[in-house]
N, C-alpha and C positions, 0 to 999 in steps of 0.2 A: 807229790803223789807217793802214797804208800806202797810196800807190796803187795796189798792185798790189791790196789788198783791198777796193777803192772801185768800186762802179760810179755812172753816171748814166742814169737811163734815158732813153732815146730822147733828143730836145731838152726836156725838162720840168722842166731842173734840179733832181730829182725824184732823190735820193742814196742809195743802201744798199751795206750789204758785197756782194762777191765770194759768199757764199754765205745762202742762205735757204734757208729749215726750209719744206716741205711737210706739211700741214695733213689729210690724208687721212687716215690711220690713226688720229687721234686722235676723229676723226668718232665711231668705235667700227662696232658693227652693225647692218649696212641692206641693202637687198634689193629683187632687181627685181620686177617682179608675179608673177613664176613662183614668187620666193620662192628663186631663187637669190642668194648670197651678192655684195654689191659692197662691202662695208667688210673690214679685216684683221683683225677678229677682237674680243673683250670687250676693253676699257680702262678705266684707273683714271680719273678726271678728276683727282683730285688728284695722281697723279703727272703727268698730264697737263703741268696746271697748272705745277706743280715745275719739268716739263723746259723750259716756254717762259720761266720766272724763270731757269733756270740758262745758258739761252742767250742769254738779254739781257746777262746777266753777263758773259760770254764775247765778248759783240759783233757778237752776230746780230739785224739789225735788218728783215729781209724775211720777212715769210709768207706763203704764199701758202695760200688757203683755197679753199673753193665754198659753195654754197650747197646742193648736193646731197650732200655729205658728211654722212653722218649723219643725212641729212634735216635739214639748219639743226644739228644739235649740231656736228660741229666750229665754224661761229663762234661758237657760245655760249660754248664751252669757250675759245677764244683772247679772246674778248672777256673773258670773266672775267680770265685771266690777264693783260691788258694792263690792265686797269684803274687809272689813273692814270698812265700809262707810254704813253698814245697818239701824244703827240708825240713819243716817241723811236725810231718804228717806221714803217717802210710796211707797209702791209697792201693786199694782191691778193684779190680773189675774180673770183667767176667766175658766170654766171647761163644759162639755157637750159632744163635738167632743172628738170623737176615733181616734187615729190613733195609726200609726206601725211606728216609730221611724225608726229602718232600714232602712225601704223603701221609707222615711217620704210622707208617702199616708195618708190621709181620709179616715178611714173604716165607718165611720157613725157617731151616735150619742148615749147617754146613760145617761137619764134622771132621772133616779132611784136613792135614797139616798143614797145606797152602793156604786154606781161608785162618787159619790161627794165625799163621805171619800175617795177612793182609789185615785181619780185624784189628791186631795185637797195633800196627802201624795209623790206623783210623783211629783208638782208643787214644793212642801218645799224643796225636794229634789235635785229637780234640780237648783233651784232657790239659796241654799246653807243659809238657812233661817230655823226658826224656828215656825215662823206665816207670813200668807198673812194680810196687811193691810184692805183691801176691794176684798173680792172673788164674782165671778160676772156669774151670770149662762148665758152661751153663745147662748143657745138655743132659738131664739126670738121668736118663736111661742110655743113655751112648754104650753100644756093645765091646765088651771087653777089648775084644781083637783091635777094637780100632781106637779104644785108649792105650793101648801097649804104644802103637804111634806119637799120638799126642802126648804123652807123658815123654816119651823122648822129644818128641819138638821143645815141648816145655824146660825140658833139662838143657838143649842147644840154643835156647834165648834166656835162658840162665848164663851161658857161658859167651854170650855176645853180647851181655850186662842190659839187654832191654828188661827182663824181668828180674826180680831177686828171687820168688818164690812162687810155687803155685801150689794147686786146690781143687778140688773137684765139689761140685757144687751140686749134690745127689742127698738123698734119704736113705738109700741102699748102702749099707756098711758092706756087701761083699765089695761092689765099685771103688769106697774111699777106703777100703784096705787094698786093691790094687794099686789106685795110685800113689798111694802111703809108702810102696814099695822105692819109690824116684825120691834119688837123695836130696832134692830139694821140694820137696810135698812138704808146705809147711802147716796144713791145716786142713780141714773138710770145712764147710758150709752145708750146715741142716736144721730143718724146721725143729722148734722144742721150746716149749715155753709151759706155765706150770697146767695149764688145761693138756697138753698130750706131751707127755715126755717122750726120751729119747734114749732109753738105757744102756741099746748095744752098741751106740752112735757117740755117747759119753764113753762107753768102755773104753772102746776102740781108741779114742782122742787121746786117753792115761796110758794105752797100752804101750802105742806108738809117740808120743809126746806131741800129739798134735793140738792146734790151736781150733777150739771148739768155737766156730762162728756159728751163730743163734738166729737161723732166719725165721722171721714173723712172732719174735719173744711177746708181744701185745698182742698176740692173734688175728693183727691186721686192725687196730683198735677195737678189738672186742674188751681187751682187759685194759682201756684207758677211759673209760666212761663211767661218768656221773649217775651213783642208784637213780637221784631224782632227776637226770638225763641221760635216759639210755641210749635212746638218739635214732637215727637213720643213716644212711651210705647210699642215699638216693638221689645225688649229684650225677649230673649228666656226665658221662664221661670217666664215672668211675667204676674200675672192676666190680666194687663190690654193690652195685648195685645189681648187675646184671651178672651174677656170679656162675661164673663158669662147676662144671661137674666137681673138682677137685677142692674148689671154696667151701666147707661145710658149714664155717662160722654163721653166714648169712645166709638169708630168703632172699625171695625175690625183691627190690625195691631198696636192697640192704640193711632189712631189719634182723639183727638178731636173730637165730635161732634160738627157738626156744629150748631146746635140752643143751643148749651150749650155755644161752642165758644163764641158766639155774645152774650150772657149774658154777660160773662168776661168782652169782651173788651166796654161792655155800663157802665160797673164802674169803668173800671181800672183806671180811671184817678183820682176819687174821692178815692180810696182804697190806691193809690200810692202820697195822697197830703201828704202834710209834712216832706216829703223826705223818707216814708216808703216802704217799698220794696210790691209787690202784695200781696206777703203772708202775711205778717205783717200789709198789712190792712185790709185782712181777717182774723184774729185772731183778731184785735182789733174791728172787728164790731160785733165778739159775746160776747165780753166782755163790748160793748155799751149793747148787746140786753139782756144782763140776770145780774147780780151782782153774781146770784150763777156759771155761765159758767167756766167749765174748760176743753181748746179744747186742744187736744192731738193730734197736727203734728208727722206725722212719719219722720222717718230719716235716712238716711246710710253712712254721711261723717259729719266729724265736722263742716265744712262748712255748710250743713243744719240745724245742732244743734245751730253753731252761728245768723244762718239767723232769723231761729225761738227765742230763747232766745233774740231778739235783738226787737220786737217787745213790750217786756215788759217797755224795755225805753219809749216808745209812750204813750203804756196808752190805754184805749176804745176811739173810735171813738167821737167825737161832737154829738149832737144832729139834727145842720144843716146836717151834709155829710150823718149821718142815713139817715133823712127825703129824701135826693137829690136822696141816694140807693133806694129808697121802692120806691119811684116816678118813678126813670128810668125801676125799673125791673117789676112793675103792668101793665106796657107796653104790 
């Protein structure tokens, strides 16, 4: 693996490829207390399983997971699958959300440094691990005062070797420049992918040397779909079928929206030159737009895990097809 396919996160000497596999979708189905949908839909665990073995193969060595995924089944599911193969991975999760496992519902939130040691200890657990690489507070609106806490819990399980690094998992650069402050802040986790970039969010990442995690680089498969199948998200079970206020990508029934559509299809031809697939020239135009990016597609068949691991062949985008993107989307 290259340098171009290397990152380091933050100062923690702390090394993974250029891109990491997101852990969501493999969660399976779970639900907030309304009993509205927050996972993508039924999943196999065994192909689960399969795709995190076929992407180790291929040289993807970052996951990034939660604890609210699934209500704890996605780390079950990646912790199976790493089993014996721990040291050849960084593994990210994330803590904040409540949930009740049995019923795997969303009971809420719990932002207080007690519940970080408790979650952090459920996470190891389930996970079949003894330390999280990068533990990431999920919470993206969590009020300053009470990150100045957490950021210190996170520095005292830094130094009791359960974590090596942590992360604040927010959209708000004032937030992930406060926790950027804690000498082991090795990275933010934020939305950014080539339909709504992320400029003060990239700054920040170069400013402080942080490691730019890339949530939703596909736009939740918006930007992994076939012109002549553009498709539906209208799986029982799936967010985006029943998409909450903050989902813009999708309508109701998870069709495409349409003014999102026709962003897509005004790049796909520049995203798809050099024989790349749509996804893969969306992952390679964040890795044009930052050197610290590392975008983390989700997944639930090998075949996604190869699609994505396959863009690492390509490389970051040209300089021309950037310029050509920013031109057609300032439209």
């Amino acid at each position: 693996m290259d340098a171009m396919q290397r990152r380091t996160l933050g100062n923690s000497g702390i090394t993974a490829g250029a891109l990491g596999f997101g852990c969501w979708a493999i969660g399976g189905e779970w639900q907030d207390a309304d009993g509205r949908p927050l996972g993508w839909g039924k999943v196999d665990d065994d192909e689960s399983v399969a795709a995190i073995h076929r992407a180790l193969d291929l040289g993807i060595t970052f996951f990034d997971t939660a604890d609210a995924y699934g209500a704890g089944h996605s780390e079950r599911v990646l912790g199976r699958a790493l089993r014996g193969r721990r040291d050849d991975v960084v593994i990210a999760t994330k803590w904040g959300n409540v949930c009740d496992e049995r019923t795997r519902t969303l009971l809420g939130s719990d932002g207080t440094p007690a519940y970080a040691r408790r979650a952090l200890t459920a996470s190891l657990r389930r996970l079949g691990t003894d330390h999280v690489d990068m533990y990431q507070l999920h919470l993206s609106d969590a009020p300053l005062e009470r990150a100045l806490e957490l950021r210190e819990t996170c520095e005292e399980l830094v130094r009791e070797g359960l974590i090596r690094g942590y992360a604040w998992s927010t959209d708000d650069p004032e937030r992930a420049a406060f926790f950027a402050e804690g000498a082991h802040c090795v990275a933010v986790q934020h939305a950014a992918n080539v339909l709504e970039d992320a400029p003060e969010m990239f700054a920040l990442c170069a400013e402080r040397n942080l490691a730019s995690i890339n949530r939703s680089p596909l736009a939740m498969g918006l930007l992994a779909g076939r012109r002549d199948r553009p498709g539906t998200r209208g799986e029982a079970g799936d967010i985006r079928a029943v998409p909450p206020q903050w989902l813009r990508w999708f309508g109701p029934g998870g069709v495409p929206a349409p003014e999102w559509a026709a962003r897509v299809e005004a790049v796909r031809d520049i995203l798809t030159s050099d024989g790349r697939t749509l996804a893969q020239g969306a992952l390679a135009w964040l890795w044009a737009r930052s050197p610290l990016a590392v975008p983390i597609p989700g997944f639930r068949s090998v075949a996604q895990a190869e699609e994505n691991a396959g863009a690492l062949a390509y490389g970051p985008l040209g300089d021309e097809r950037m310029q050509e993107i920013a031109a057609l989307l300032a439209v």
